[in-house]
C-alpha positions in Angstrom: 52.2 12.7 -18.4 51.9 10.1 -15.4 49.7 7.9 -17.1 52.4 7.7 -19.8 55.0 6.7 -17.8 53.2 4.4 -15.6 52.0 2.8 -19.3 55.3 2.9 -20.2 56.9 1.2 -17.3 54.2 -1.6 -16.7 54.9 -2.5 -20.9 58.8 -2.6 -19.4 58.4 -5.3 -17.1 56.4 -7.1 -19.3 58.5 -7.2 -21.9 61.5 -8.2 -19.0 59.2 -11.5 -17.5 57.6 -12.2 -21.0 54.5 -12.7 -19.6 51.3 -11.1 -19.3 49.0 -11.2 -16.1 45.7 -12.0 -17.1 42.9 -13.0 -15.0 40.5 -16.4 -16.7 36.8 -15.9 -16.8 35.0 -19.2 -15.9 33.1 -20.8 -18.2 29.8 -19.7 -19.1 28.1 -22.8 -17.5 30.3 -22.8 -14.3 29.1 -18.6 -14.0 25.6 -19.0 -15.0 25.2 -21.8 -12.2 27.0 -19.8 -9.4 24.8 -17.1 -10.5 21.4 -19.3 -10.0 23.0 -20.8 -6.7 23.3 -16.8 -5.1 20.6 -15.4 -6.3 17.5 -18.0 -7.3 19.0 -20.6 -4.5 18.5 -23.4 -6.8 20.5 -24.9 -9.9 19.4 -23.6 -13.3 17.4 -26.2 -15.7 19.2 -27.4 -18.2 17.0 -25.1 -20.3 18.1 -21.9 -18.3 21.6 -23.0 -18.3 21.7 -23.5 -22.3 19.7 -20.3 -22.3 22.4 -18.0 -20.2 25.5 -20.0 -21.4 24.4 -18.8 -24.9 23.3 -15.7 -24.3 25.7 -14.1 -22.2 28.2 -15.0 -25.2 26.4 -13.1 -27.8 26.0 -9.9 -25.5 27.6 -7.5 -25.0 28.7 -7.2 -21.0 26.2 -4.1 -20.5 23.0 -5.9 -22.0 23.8 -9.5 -20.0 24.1 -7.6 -17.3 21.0 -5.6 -17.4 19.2 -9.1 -18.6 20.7 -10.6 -15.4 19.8 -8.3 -13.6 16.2 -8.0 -14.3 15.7 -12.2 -14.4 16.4 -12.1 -10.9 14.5 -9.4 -9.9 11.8 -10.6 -11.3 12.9 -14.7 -9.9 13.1 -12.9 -6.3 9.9 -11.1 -6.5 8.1 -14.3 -7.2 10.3 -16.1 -4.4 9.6 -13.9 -1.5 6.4 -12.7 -2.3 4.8 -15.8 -3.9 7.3 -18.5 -2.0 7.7 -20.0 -5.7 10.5 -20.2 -7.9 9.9 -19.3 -12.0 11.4 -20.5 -15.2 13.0 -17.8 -17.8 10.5 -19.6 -20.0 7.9 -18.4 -17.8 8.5 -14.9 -17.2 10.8 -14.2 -20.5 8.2 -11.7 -21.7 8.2 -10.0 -18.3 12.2 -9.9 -18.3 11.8 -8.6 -22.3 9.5 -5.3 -21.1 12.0 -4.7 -18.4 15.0 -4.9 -20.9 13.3 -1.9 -23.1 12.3 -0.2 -20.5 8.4 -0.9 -21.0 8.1 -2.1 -17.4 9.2 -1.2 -14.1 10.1 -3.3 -11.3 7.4 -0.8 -9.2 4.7 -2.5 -11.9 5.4 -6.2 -11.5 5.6 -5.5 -7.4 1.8 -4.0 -7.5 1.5 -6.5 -10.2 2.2 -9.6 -8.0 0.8 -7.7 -4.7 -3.1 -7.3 -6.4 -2.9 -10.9 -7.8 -5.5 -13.7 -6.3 -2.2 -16.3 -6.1 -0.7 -13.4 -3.5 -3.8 -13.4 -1.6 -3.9 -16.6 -1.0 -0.5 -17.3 -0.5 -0.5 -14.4 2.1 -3.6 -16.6 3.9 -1.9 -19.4 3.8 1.8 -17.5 5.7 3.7 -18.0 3.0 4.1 -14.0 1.4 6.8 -12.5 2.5 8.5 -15.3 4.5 11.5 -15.2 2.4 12.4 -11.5 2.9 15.5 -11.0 5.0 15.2 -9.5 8.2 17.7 -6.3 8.4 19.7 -6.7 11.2 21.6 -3.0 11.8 25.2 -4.1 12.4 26.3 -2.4 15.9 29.6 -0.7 15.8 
């Protein structure tokens, strides 16, 4: 019965002001480049931002989010272990498999970790450099 009258009163004051709060998503391109600037630390292409910008339209929020999700992993894995940023069209097929559930993120870490480019970027110090360093905080 609470719910109700909570309902009941918000739809009262609303109808009193005449207006409705409502919060604006930003536009796609405006998201999909604050996204790239967190989480890949560079801009999108102008092929990844086109890519996104339409994408994340057509999805529904559950799926972009998962896709999201699983292009960065996958950017991040490369970044830190690699010290190299990828394209979506580069790793698109990877991100694909992890979508359906054909590929775990365990598979492209051994993946990366047995690969001759890892050996030799480990040789030269640059695996790993980009992992941050946990810092406990104190209390």
């Amino acid at each position: 019965m609470r719910p109700v009258r909570l309902l009941i009163m918000a739809l009262a004051v609303l109808s009193i002001t005449g207006e409705a709060v409502c919060a604006k998503a930003p536009e796609p391109e405006a998201f999909v480049t604050s996204l790239y600037q967190r989480f890949a630390f560079r801009d999108p292409t102008p092929n990844e931002l086109t890519y996104w910008a339409d994408r994340i339209l057509q999805m529904t929020p559950e799926a972009a989010e998962k896709r999201l999700r699983n292009w960065f992993f996958v950017h991040a894995a490369y970044k830190t272990s690699l010290d190299r940023t990828v394209t979506m069209d580069q790793v698109a097929h990877v991100v694909d498999l992890l979508d359906r559930g054909e590929l775990t993120y365990q598979a492209i870490q051994w993946s990366i970790f047995t690969s001759d480019e890892y050996k030799k970027a480990k040789a030269e110090g640059r695996a790993g450099k980009n992992f941050m360093k946990y810092v406990p905080n104190p209390l």
